[in-house]
C-alpha positions as CSV (number, residue, x, y, z in Angstrom):
1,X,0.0,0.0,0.0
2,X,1.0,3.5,-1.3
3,X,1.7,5.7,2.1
4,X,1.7,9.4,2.0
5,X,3.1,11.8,4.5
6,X,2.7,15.5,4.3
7,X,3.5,18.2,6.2
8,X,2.6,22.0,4.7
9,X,3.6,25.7,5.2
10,X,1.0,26.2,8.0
11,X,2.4,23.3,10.1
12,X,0.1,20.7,9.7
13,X,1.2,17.2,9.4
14,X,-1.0,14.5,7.4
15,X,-0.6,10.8,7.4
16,X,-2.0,9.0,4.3
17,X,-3.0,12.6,3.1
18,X,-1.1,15.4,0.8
19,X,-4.0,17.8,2.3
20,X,-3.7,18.1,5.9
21,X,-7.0,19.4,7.7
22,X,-5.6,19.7,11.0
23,X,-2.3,19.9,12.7
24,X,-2.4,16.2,13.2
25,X,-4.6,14.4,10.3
26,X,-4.6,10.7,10.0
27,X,-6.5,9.0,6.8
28,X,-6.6,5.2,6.5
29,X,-9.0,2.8,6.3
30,X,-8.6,1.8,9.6
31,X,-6.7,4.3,11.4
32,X,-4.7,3.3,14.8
33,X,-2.2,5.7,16.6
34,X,0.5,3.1,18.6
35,X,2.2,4.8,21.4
36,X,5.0,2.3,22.5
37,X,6.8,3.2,26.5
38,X,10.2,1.4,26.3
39,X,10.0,1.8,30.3
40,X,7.5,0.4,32.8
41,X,5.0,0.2,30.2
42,X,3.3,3.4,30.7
43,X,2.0,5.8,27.9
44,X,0.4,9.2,28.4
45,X,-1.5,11.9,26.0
46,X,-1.6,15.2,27.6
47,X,-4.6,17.9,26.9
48,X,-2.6,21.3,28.2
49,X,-3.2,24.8,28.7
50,X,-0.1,26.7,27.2
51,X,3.3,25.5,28.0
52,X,2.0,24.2,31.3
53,X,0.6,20.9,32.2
54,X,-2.4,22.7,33.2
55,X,-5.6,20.1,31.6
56,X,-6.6,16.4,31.4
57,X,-4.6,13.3,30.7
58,X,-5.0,9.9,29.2
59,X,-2.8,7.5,30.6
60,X,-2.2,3.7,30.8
61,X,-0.5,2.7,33.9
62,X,1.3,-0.6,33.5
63,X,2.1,-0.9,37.0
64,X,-1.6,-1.7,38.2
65,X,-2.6,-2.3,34.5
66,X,-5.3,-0.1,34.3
67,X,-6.0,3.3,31.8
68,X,-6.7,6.9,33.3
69,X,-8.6,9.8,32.8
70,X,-7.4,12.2,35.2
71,X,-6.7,16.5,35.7
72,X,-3.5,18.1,35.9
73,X,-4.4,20.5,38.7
74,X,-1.5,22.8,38.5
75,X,0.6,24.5,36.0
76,X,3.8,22.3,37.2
77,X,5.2,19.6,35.2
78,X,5.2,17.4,38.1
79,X,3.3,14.0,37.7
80,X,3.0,14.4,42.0
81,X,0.1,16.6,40.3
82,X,-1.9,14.3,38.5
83,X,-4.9,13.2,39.8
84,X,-6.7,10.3,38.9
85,X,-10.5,10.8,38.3
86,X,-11.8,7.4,35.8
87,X,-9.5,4.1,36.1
88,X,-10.8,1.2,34.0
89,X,-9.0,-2.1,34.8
90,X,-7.5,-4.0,31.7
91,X,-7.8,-7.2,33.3
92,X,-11.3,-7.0,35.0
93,X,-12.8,-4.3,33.2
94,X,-13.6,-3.0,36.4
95,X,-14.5,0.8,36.9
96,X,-13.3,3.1,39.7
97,X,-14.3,6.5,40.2
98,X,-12.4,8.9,42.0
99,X,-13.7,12.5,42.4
100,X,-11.4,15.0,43.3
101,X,-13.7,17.5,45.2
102,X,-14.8,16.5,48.9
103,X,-17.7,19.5,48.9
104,X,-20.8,17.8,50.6
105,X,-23.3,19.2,47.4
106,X,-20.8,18.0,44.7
107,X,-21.9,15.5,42.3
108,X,-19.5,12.9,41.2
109,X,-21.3,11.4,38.7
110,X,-24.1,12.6,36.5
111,X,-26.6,11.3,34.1
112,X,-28.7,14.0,32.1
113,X,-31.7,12.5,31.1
114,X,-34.2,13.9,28.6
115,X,-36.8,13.0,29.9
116,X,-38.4,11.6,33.6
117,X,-38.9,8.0,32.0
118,X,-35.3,7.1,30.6
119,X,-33.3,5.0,32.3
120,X,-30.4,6.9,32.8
121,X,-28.6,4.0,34.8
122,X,-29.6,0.5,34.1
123,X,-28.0,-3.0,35.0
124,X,-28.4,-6.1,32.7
125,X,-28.0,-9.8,32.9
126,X,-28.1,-10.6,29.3
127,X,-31.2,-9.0,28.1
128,X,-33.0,-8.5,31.5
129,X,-33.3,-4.5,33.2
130,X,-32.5,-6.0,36.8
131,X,-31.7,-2.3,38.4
132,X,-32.1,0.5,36.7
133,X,-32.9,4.4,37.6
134,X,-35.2,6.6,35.9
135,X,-34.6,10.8,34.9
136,X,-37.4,11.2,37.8
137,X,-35.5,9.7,40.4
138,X,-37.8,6.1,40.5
139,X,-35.5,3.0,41.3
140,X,-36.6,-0.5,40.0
141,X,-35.0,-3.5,40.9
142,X,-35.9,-7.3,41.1
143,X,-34.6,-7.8,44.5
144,X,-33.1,-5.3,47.4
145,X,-31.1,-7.5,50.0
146,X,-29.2,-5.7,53.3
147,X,-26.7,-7.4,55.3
148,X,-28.0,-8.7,58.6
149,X,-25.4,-11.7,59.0
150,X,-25.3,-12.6,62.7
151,X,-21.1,-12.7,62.6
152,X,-21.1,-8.8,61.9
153,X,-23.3,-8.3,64.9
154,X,-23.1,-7.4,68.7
155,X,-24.6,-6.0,71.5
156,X,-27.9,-7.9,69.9
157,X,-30.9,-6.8,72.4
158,X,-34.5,-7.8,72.0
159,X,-37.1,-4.7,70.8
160,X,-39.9,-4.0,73.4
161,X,-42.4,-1.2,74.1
162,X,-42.8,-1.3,69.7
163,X,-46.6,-0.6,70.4
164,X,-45.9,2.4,72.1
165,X,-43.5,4.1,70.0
166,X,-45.6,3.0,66.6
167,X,-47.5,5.0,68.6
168,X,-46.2,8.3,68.9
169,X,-45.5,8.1,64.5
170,X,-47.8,10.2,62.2
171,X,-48.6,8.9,59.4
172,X,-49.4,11.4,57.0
173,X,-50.5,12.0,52.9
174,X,-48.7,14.7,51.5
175,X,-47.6,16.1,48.0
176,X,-43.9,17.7,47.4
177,X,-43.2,21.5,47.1
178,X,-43.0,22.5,43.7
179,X,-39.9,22.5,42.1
180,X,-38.5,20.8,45.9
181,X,-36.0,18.5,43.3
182,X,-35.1,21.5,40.8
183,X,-36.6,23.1,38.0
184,X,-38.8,20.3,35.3
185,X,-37.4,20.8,32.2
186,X,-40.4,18.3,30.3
187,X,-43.6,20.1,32.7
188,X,-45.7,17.3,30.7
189,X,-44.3,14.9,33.1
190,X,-44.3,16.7,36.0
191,X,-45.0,14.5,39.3
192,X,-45.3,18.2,41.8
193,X,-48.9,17.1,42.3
194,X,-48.6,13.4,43.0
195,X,-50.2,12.3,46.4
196,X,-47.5,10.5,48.4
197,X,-47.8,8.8,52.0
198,X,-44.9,9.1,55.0
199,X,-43.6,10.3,57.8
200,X,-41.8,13.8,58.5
201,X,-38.1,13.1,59.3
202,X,-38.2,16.1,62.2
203,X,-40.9,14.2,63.6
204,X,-39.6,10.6,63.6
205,X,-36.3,12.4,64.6
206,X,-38.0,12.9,68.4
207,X,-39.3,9.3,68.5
208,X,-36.5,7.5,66.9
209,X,-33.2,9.6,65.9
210,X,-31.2,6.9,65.1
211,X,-33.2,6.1,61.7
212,X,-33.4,10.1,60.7
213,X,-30.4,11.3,59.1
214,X,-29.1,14.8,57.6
215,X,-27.8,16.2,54.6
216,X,-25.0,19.0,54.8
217,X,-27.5,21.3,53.3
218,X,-29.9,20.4,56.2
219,X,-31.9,17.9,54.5
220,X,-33.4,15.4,56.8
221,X,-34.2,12.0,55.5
222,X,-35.5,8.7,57.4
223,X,-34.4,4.9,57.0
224,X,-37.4,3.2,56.4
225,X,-36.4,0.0,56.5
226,X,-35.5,0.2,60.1
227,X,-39.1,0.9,60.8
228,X,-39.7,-2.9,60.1
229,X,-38.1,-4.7,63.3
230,X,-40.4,-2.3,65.5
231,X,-43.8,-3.4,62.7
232,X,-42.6,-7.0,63.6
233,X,-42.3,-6.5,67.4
234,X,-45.7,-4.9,67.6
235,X,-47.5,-7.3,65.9
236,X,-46.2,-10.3,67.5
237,X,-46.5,-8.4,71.2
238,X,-50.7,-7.9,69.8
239,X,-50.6,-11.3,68.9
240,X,-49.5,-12.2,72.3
241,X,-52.3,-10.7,74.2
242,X,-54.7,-11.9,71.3
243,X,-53.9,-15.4,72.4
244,X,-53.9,-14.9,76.5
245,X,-57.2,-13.3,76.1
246,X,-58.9,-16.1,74.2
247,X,-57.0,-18.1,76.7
248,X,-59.2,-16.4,78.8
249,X,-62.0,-16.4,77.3
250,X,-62.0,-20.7,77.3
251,X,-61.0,-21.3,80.3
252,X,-63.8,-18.7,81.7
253,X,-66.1,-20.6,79.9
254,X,-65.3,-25.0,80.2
255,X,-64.8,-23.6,84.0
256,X,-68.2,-24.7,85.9
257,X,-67.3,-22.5,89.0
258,X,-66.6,-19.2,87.3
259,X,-69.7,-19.6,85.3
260,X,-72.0,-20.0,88.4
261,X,-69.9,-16.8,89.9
262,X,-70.5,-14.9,86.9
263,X,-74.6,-15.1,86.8
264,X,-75.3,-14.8,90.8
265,X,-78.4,-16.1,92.7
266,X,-80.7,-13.9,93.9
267,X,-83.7,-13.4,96.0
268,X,-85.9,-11.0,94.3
269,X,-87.9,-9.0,96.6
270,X,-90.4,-7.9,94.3
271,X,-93.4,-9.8,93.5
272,X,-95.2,-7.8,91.5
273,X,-95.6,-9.1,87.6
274,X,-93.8,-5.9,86.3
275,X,-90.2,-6.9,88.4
276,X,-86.9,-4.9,87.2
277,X,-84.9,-6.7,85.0
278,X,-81.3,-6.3,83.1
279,X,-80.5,-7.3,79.9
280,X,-77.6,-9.2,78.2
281,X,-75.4,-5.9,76.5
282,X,-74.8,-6.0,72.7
283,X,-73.1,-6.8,70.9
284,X,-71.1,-8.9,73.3
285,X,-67.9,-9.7,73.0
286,X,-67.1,-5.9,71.8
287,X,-63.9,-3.6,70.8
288,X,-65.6,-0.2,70.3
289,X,-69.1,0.6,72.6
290,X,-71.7,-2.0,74.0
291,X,-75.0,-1.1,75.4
292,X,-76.9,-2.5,78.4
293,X,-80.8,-2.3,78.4
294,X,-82.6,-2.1,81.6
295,X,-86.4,-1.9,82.8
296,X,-87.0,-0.5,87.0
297,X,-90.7,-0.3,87.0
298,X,-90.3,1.3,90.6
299,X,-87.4,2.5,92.8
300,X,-88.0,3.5,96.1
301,X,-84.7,4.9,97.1
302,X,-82.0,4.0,94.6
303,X,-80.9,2.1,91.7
304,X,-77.1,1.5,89.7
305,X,-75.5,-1.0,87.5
306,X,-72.2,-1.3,88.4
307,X,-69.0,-3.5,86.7
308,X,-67.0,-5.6,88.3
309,X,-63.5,-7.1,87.0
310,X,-63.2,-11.0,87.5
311,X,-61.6,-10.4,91.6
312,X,-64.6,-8.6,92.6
313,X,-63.0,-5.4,92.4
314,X,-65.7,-2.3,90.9
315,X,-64.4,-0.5,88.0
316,X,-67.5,1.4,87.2
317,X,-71.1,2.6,88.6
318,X,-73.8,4.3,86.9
319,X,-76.6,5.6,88.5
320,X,-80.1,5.4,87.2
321,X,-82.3,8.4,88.5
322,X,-85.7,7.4,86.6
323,X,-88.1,4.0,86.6
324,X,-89.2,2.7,83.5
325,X,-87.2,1.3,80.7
326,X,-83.5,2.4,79.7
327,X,-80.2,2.1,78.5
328,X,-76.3,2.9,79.6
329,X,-73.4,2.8,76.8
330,X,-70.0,1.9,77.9
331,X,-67.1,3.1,75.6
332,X,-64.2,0.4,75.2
333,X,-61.7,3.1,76.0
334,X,-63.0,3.1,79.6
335,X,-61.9,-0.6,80.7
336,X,-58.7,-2.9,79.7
337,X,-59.6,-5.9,77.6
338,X,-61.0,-8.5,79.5
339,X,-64.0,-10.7,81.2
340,X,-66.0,-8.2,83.5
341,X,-69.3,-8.9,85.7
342,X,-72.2,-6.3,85.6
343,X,-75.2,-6.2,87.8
344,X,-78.6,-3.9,88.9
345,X,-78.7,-3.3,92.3
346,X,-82.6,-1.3,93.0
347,X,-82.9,-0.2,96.6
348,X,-79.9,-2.1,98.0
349,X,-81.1,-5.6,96.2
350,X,-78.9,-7.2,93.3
351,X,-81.8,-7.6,90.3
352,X,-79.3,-9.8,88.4
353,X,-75.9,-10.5,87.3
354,X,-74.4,-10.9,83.7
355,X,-70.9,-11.2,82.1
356,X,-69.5,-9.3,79.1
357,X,-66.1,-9.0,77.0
358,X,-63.5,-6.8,76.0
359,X,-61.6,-7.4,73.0
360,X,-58.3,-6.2,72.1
């Protein structure tokens, strides 16, 4: 093959071209540039500023094997000045990114997307998307796994008291500031009004600072994921005193002398046909409000239903001030789930005893 080398009056220097474009103008086929080190291996093209090193370099270090893209910081010729930003491993292929500034705001690596639904990062096995992250900030991935192994682990103490701190959260719906992540460049896509569901970081930061964390710019933000031990504990502490009240519940009823202690004997002083009676509250077991029905068709002096817990101890009395047919309601939130005893007492004389039951 016919090679032709060409260098003109304005300085430029062609290779397999009598017509030089640029100071450096390579024409082939298949162009390829060889740089050859005859020590250590190492080659190095240097983008400058003047007569000084000031600029960027691309470099392949033999040493470690890998090629550079790196700054020249300074104007010195001193290779002490070089600093290595992109390292690509020839061997592994691997990737290593070293940013040079250590500003808290400063973004070492950037993907401009043109619009919110392109993947500006995405990871593939063959053909499959199995992480990837969309120009709106979404993450997708087929599986999220965090470290928990038991060997990297000490100081292991069990959660309690989750119910009570759950407690204290607030849950709230909310929608983002406009413009909170920066200007929308596509406003067609805009997700500003989007209803979203949370927490507020300086809230959860009272209750639990250890899963709130801050930005240098002030920016708070909360761990989610570390909400979940305290999710578990509460529901397996609920579950707990689901099962010890049905417990309860079974063992109140298969046992022959709690039943005859919860409906009493009585002598009913009134013989009249019309004789007080008390009714069986509904619904019954209950978790909200129950209501007991009554009928007095005379009190001399007084008349109450009163509840009892299952020691005989009285939690509550209500007075009734009129004869005649009525009604009390008892809101749950007055009594601790359980088996209580109620009873009408008219002018010193129990009427008649029932049971009813709390639920959790």
């Amino acid at each position: 093959m016919f090679s032709q080398v060409k260098y003109d009056s304005n300085g430029r220097f062609g290779i397999g071209t009598t017509s030089p474009e640029n100071l450096l103008h390579l024409k082939a086929s298949d162009p390829i540039m060889l740089f050859e080190s005859l020590t250590e291996h190492d080659n190095t093209i240097r983008l400058c500023e003047g007569t000084t090193w000031l600029g960027a370099f691309l470099s392949y270090d033999g040493g470690v094997n890998k090629l550079i893209f790196g700054t020249h910081i300074s104007s010195s010729t001193s290779t002490s000045d070089d600093k290595n930003v992109l390292s690509i491993s020839r061997s592994t292929g691997q990737i290593e990114l070293n940013p040079i500034s250590t500003s808290y705001d400063f973004q070492s690596f950037v993907t401009k997307a043109p619009n919110y639904e392109t993947q500006c990062y995405n990871v593939k096995l063959g053909t499959s998307n199995n992480f990837w992250v969309d120009g709106d900030g979404d993450v997708w991935h087929s599986g999220l796994h965090t470290i928990s192994d038991a060997s990297l682990k000490e100081n292991v103490i069990d959660l309690t008291s989750s119910i009570d701190i759950l407690a204290q959260l607030r849950p709230v719906q909310y929608n983002f500031v406009k413009g909170a992540f920066g200007e929308r460049v596509d406003t067609t896509l805009s997700r500003d009004g989007e209803i979203r569901f949370g927490l507020i970081a300086q809230e959860v930061e009272k209750i639990l600072p250890e899963i709130v964390s801050s930005r240098g710019d002030s920016l708070k933000a909360i761990s989610y994921l570390e909400l979940i031990p305290f999710l578990i504990d509460a529901i397996q502490s609920q579950q707990n005193e689901i099962v010890a009240l049905k417990n309860r519940i079974t063992e109140a009823i298969q046992d022959d002398e709690l039943k005859n202690a919860l409906v009493s004997s009585f002598d009913n002083p009134y013989n009249e046909p019309l004789q007080p009676t008390l009714s069986q509250n509904v619904p019954n077991p209950f978790n909200e409000n129950t209501i007991i029905k009554y009928s007095i068709p005379s009190i001399n002096s007084t008349a109450m239903i009163n509840v009892y817990n299952l020691q005989g101890k009285q939690l509550k009395s209500y007075k009734i001030s009129h004869f005649g047919e009525g009604e009390i309601i008892i809101p749950a939130a007055e009594l601790d789930p359980g088996i209580f005893i109620y009873n009408l007492i008219v002018d010193g004389s129990e009427i008649e005893s029932l049971r009813m039951v709390l639920t959790d």
